[in-house]
DRENMITI-45858 format. One record per atom (N, C-alpha, C): chain; x, y, z; atom name. Coordinates in pm, whole numbers, plus 50000, padded with zeros to 5 digits. Atoms other than C-alpha are relative to their C-alpha. Example, Ala and Ser with C-alpha at 12.3 -4.5 7.8 and 13.67 -1.06 7.14 Angstrom:
<pts>
('A' (50089 49881 50000) 'N')
('A' (51230 49550 50780) 'CA')
('A' (50090 50120 50000) 'C')
('A' (49918 49881 49994) 'N')
('A' (51367 49894 50714) 'CA')
('A' (49923 50109 50073) 'C')
</pts>
This chain:
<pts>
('A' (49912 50107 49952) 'N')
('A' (38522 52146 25768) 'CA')
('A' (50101 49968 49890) 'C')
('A' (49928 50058 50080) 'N')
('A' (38842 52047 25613) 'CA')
('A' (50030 49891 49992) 'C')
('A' (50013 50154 49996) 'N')
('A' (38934 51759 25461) 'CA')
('A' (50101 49932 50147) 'C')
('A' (49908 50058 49913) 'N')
('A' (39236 51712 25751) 'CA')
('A' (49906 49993 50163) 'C')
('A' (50065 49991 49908) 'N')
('A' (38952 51814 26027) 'CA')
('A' (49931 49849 49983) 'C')
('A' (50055 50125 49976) 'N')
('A' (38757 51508 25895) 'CA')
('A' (50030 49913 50022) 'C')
('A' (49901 50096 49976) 'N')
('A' (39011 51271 25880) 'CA')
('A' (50018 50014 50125) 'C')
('A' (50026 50036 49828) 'N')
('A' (39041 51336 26280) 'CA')
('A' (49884 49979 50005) 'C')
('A' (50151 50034 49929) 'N')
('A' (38689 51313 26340) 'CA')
('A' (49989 49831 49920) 'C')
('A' (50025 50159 50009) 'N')
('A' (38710 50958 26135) 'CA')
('A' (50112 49943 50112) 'C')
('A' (49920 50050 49902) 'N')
('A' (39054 50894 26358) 'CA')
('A' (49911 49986 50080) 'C')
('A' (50050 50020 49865) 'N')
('A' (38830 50938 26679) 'CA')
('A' (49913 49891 50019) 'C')
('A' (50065 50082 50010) 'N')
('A' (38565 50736 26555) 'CA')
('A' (50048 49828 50026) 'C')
('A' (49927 50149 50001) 'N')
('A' (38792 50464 26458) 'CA')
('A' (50082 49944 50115) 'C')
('A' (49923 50060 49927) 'N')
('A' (38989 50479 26796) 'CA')
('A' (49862 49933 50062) 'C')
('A' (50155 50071 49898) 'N')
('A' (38609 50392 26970) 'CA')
('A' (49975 49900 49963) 'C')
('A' (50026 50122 50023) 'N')
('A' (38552 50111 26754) 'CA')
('A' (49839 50057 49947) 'C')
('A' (50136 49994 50089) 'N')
('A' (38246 50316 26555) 'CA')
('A' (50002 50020 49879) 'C')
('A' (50018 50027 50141) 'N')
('A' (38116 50273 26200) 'CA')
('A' (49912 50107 50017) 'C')
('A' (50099 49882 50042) 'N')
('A' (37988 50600 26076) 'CA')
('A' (50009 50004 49836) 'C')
('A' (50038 49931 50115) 'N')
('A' (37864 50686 25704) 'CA')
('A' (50023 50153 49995) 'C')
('A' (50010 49864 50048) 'N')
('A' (37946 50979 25535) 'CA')
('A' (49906 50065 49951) 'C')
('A' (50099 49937 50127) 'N')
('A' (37691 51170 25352) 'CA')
('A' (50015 50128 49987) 'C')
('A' (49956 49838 50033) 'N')
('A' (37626 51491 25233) 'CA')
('A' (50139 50071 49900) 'C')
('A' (49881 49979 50084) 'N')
('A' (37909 51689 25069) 'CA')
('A' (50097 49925 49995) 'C')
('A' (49860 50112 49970) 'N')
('A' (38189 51505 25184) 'CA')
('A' (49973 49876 49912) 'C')
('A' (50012 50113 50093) 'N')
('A' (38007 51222 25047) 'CA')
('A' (50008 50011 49829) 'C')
('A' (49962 49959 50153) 'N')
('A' (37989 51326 24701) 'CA')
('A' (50137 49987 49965) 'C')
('A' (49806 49991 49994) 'N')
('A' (38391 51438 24765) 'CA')
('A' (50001 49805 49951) 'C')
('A' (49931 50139 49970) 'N')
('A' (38430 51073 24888) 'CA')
('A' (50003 49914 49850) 'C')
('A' (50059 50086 50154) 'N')
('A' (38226 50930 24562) 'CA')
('A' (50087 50013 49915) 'C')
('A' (49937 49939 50105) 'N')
('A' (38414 51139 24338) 'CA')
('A' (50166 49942 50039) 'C')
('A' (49854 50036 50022) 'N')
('A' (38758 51068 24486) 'CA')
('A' (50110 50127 50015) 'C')
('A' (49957 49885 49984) 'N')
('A' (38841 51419 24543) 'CA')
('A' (49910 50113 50047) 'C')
('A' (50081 49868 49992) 'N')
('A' (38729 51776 24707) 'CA')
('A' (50000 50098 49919) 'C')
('A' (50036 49949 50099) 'N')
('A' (38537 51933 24484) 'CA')
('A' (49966 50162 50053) 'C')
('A' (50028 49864 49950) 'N')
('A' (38416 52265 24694) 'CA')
('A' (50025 50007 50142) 'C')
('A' (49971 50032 49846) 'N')
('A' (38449 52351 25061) 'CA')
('A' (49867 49957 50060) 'C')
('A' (50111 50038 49984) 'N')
('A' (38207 52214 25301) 'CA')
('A' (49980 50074 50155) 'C')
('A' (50009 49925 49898) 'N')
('A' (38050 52402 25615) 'CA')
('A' (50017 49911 50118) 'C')
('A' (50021 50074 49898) 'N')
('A' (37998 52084 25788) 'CA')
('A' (50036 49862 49963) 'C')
('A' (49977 50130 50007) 'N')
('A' (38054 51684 25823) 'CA')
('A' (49878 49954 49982) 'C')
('A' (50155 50085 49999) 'N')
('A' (37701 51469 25760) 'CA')
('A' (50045 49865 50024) 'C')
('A' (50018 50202 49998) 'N')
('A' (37693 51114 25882) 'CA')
('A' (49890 49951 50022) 'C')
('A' (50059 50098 49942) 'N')
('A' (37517 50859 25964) 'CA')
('A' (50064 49912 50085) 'C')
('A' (49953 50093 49916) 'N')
('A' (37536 50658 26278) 'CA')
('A' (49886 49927 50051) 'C')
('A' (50095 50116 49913) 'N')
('A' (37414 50357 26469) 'CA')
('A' (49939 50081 50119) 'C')
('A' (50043 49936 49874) 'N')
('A' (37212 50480 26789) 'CA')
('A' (50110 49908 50102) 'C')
('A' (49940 50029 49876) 'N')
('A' (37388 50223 26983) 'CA')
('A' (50176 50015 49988) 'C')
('A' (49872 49921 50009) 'N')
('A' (37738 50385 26840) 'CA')
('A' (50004 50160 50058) 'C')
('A' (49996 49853 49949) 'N')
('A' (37636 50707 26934) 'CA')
('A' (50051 50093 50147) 'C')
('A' (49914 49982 49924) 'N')
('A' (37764 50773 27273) 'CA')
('A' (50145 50033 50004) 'C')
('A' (49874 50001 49961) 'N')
('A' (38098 50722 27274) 'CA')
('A' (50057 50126 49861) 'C')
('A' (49916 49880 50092) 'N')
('A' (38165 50952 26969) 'CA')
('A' (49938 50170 50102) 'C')
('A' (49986 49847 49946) 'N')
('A' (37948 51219 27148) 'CA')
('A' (50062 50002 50142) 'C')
('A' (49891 49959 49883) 'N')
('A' (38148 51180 27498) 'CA')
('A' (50069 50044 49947) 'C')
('A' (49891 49941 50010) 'N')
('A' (38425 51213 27326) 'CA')
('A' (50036 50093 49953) 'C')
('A' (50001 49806 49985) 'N')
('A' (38356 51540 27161) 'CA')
('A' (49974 50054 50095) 'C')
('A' (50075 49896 49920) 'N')
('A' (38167 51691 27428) 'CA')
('A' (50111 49998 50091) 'C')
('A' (49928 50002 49894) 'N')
('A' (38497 51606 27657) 'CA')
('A' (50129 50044 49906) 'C')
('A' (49941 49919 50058) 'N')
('A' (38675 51775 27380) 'CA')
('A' (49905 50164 49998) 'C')
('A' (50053 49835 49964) 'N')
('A' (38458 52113 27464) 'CA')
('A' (49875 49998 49893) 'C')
('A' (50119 50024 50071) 'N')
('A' (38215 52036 27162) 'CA')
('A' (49889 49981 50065) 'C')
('A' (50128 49990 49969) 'N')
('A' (37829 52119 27186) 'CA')
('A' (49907 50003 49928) 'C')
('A' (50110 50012 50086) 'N')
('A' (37497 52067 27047) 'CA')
('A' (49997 50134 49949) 'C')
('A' (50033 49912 50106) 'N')
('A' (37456 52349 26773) 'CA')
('A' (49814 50028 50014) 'C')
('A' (50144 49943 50000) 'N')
('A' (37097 52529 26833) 'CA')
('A' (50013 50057 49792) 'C')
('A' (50039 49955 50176) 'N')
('A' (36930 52515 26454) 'CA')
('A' (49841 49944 49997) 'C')
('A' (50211 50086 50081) 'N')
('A' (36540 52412 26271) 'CA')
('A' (50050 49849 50014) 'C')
('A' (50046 50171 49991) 'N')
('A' (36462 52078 26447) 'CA')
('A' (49916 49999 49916) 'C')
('A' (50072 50069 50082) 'N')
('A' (36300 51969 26158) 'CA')
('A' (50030 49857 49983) 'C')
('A' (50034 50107 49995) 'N')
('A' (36399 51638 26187) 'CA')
('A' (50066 49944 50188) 'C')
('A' (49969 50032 49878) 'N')
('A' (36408 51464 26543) 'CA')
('A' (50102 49914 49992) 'C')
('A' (49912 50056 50004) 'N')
('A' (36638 51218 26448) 'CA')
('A' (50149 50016 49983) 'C')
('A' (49855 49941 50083) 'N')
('A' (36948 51456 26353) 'CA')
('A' (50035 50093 50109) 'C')
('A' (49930 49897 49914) 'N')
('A' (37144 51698 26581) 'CA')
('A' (50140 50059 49901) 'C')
('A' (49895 49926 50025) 'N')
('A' (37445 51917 26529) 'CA')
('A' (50108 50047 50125) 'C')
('A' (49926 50015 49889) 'N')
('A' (37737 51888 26737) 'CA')
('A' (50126 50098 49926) 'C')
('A' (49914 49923 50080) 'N')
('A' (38024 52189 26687) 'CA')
('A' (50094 50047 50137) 'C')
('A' (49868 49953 49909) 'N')
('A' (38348 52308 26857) 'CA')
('A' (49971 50162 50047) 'C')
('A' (50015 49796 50031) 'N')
('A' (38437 52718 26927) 'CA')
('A' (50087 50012 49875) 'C')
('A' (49934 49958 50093) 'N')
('A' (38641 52676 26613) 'CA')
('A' (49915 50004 49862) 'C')
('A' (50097 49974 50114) 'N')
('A' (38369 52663 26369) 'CA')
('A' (49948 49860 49998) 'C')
('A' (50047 50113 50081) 'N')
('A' (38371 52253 26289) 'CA')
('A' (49856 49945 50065) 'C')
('A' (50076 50072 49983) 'N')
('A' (38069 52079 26301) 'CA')
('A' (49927 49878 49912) 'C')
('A' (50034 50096 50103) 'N')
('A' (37905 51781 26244) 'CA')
('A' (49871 49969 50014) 'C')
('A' (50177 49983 50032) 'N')
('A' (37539 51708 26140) 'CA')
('A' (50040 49809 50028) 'C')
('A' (49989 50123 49974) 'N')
('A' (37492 51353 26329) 'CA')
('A' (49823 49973 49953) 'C')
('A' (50146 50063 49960) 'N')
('A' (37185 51156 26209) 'CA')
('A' (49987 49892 50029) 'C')
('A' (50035 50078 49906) 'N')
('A' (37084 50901 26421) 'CA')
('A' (49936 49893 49925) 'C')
('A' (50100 50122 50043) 'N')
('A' (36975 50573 26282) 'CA')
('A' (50013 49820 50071) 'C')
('A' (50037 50156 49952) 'N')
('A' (36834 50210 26388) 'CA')
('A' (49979 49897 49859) 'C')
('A' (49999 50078 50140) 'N')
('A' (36884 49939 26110) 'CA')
('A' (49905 49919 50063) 'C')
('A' (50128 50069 50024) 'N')
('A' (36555 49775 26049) 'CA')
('A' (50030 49854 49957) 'C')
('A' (50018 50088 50054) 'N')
('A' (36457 49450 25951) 'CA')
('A' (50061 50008 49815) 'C')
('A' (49995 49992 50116) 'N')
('A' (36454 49535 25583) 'CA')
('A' (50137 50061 49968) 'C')
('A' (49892 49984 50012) 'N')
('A' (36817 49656 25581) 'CA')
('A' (50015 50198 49975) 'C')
('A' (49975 49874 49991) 'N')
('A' (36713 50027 25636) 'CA')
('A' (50020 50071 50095) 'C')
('A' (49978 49936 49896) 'N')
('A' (36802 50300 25819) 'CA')
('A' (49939 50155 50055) 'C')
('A' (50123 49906 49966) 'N')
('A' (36530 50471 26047) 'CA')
('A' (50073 50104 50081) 'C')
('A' (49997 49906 49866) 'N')
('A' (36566 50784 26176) 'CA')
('A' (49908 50088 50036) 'C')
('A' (50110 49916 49928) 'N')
('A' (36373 50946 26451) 'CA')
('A' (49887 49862 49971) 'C')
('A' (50114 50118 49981) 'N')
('A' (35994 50794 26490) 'CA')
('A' (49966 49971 49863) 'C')
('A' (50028 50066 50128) 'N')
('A' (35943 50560 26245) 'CA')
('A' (49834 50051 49922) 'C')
('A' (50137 49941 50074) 'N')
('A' (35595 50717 26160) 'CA')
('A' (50066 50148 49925) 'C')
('A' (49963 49870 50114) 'N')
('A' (35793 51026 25995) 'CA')
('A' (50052 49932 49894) 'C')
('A' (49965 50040 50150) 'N')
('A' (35922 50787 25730) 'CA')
('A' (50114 50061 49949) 'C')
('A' (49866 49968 50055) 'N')
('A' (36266 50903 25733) 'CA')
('A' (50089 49935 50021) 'C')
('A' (49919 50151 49997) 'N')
('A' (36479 50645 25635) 'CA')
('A' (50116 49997 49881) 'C')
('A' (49886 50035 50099) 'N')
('A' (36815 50572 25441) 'CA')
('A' (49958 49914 49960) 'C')
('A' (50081 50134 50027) 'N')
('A' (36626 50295 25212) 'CA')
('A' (50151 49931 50007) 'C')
('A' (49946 50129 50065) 'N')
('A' (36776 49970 25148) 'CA')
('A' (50114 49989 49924) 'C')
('A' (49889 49974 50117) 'N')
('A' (37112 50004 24970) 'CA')
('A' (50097 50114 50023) 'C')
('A' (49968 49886 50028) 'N')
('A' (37169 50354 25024) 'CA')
('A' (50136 50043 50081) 'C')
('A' (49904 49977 49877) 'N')
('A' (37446 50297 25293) 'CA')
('A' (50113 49931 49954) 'C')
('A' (49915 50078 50077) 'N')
('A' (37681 50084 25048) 'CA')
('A' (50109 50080 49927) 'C')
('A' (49874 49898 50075) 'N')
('A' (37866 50378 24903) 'CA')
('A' (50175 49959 50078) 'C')
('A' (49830 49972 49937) 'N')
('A' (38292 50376 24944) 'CA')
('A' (50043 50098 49909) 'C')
('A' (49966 49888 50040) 'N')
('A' (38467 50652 24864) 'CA')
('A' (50156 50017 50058) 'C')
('A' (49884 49965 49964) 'N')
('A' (38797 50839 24952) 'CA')
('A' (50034 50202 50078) 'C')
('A' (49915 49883 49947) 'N')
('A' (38900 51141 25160) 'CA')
('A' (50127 49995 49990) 'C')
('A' (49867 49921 50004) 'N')
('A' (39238 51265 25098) 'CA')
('A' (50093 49811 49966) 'C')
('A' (50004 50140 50033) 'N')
('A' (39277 50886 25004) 'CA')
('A' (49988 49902 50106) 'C')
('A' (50045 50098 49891) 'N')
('A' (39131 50746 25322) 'CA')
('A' (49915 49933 49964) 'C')
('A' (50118 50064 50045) 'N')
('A' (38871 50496 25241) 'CA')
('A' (49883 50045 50066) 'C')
('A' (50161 49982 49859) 'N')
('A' (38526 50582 25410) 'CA')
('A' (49901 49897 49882) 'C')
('A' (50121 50017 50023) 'N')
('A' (38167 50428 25398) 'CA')
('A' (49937 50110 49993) 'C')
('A' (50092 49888 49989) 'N')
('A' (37933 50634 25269) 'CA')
('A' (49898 50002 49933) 'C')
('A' (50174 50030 50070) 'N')
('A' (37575 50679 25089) 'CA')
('A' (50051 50017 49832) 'C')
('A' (49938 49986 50198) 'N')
('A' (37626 50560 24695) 'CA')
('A' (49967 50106 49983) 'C')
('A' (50010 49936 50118) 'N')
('A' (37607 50750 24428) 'CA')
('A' (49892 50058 49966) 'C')
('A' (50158 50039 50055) 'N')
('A' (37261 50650 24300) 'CA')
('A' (49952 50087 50061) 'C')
('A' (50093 49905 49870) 'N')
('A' (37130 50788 24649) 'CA')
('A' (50042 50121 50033) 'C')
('A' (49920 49862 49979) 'N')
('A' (37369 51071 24675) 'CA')
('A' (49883 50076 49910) 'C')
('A' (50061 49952 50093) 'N')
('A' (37194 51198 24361) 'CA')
('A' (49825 50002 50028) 'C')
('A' (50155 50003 49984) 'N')
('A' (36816 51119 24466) 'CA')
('A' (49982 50041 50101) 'C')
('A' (50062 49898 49873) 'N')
('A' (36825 51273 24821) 'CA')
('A' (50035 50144 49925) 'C')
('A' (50021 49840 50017) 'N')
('A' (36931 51590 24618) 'CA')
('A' (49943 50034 49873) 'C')
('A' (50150 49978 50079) 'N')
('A' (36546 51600 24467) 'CA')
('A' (49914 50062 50078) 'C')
('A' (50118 49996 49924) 'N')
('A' (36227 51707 24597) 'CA')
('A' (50000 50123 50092) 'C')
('A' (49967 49896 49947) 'N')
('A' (36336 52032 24734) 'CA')
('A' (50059 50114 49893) 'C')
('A' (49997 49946 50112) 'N')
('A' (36426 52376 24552) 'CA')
('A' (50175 50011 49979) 'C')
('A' (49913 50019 50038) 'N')
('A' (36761 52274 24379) 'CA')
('A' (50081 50183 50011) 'C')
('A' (49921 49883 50049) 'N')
('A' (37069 52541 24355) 'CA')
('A' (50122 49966 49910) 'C')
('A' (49932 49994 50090) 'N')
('A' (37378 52591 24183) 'CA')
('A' (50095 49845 50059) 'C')
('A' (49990 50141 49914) 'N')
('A' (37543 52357 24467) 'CA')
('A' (49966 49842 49979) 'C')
('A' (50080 50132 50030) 'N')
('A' (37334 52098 24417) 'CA')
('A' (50025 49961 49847) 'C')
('A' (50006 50070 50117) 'N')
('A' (37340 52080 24074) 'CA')
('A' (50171 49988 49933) 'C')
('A' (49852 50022 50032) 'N')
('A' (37734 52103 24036) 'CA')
('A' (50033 49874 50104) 'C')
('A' (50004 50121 49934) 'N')
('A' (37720 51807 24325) 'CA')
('A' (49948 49869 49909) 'C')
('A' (50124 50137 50075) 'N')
('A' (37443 51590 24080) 'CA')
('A' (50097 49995 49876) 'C')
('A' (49993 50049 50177) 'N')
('A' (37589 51682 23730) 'CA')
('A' (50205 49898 50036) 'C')
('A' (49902 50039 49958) 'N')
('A' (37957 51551 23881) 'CA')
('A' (49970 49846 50020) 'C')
('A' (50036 50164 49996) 'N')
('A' (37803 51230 24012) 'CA')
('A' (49918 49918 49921) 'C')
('A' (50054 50056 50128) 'N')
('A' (37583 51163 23711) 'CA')
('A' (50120 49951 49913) 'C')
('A' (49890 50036 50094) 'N')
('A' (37873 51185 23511) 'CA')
('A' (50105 49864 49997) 'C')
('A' (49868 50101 49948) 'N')
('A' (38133 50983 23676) 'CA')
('A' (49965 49860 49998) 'C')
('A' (50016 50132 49998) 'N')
('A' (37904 50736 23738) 'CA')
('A' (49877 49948 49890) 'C')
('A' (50083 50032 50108) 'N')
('A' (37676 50738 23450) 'CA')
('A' (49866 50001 50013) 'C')
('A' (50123 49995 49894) 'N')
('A' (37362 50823 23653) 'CA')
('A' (49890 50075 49885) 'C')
('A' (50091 49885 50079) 'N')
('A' (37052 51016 23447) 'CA')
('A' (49977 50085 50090) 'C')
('A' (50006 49892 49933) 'N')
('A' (37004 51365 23576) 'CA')
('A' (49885 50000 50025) 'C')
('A' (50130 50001 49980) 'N')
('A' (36709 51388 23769) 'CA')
('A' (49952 50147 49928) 'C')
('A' (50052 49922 50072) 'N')
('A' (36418 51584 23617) 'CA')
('A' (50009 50150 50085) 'C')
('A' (49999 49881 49933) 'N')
('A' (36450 51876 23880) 'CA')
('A' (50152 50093 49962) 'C')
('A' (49843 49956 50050) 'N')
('A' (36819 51934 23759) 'CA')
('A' (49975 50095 49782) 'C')
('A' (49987 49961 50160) 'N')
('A' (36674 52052 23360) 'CA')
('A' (50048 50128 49974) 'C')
('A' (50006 49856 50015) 'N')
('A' (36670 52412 23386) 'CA')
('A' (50177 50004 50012) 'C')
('A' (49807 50022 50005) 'N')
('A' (37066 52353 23472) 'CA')
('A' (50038 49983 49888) 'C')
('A' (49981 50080 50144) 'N')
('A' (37108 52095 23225) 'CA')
('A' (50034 50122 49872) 'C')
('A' (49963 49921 50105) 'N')
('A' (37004 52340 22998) 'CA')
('A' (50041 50156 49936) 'C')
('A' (49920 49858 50046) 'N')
('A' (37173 52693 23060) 'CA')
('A' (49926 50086 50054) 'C')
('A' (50141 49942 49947) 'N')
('A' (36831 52803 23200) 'CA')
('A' (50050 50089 50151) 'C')
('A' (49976 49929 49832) 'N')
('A' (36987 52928 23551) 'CA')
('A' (50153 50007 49997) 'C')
</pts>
């Protein structure tokens, strides 16, 4: 997705009257203030009861659910015939100011905070997942070069400590 593809897909949003989060690459971009690599896809986050009207209005632009590993029930993939797509995950804001997605017994949740990020596409403003959290969802899985040119970028900028899965980077090791 390019940055001018996303910027329509926020236009559309914004003609509906929906609030979507960025995450994922873009988000990083956004954090940073600039695109840093290309990205295959869009990641958001949305409200469930926003969700409709963005997917009518792709799917009545020819856009379709993307067959991929349901591994999480709460997330889909919605894509054109021109390649773009976007990785929608689905969330319900909780009591505690988080955001559940899928059945709340899988424990997958944007905690508390993590939805406070602002950022900039091409100098558009967006919402999107800080910094902090940008950097701690990309843990706990087996890091790449990607990832760690995404982390050591947003450590930096924003003064973050490199998580411990990032060392072997850190130190020249890979």
């Amino acid at each position: 997705m390019r940055a001018a593809d996303v910027l329509a897909f926020l236009d559309l949003c914004e003609e509906r009257g929906v609030r979507i989060w960025v995450d994922g690459g873009w988000a990083v971009d956004a954090c940073l203030g600039e695109q840093t690599r290309p990205h295959a896809d869009l990641d958001i986050a949305i409200e469930r009861k926003d969700l409709d009207p963005i997917v009518d209005a792709l799917t009545a632009r020819g856009w379709k659910t993307v067959d991929r590993d349901a591994t999480n029930p709460g997330s889909f993939v919605l894509g054109d015939d021109e390649g773009h797509q976007v990785d929608v995950h689905v969330i319900v804001m909780d009591e505690e100011g988080r955001g559940v997605m899928g059945p709340p017994e899988l424990n997958q949740v944007y905690p508390a905070g993590s939805l406070t990020g602002r950022g900039t596409i091409e100098g558009r403003a967006v919402d999107c997942v800080s910094p902090e959290w940008l950097v701690r969802f990309h843990t706990g899985y087996p890091v790449d070069a990607d990832d760690w040119a995404d982390v050591s970028r947003l450590c930096q900028r924003f003064n973050l400590p490199i998580p411990a899965d990032y060392e072997p980077y850190r130190r020249g090791q890979r």
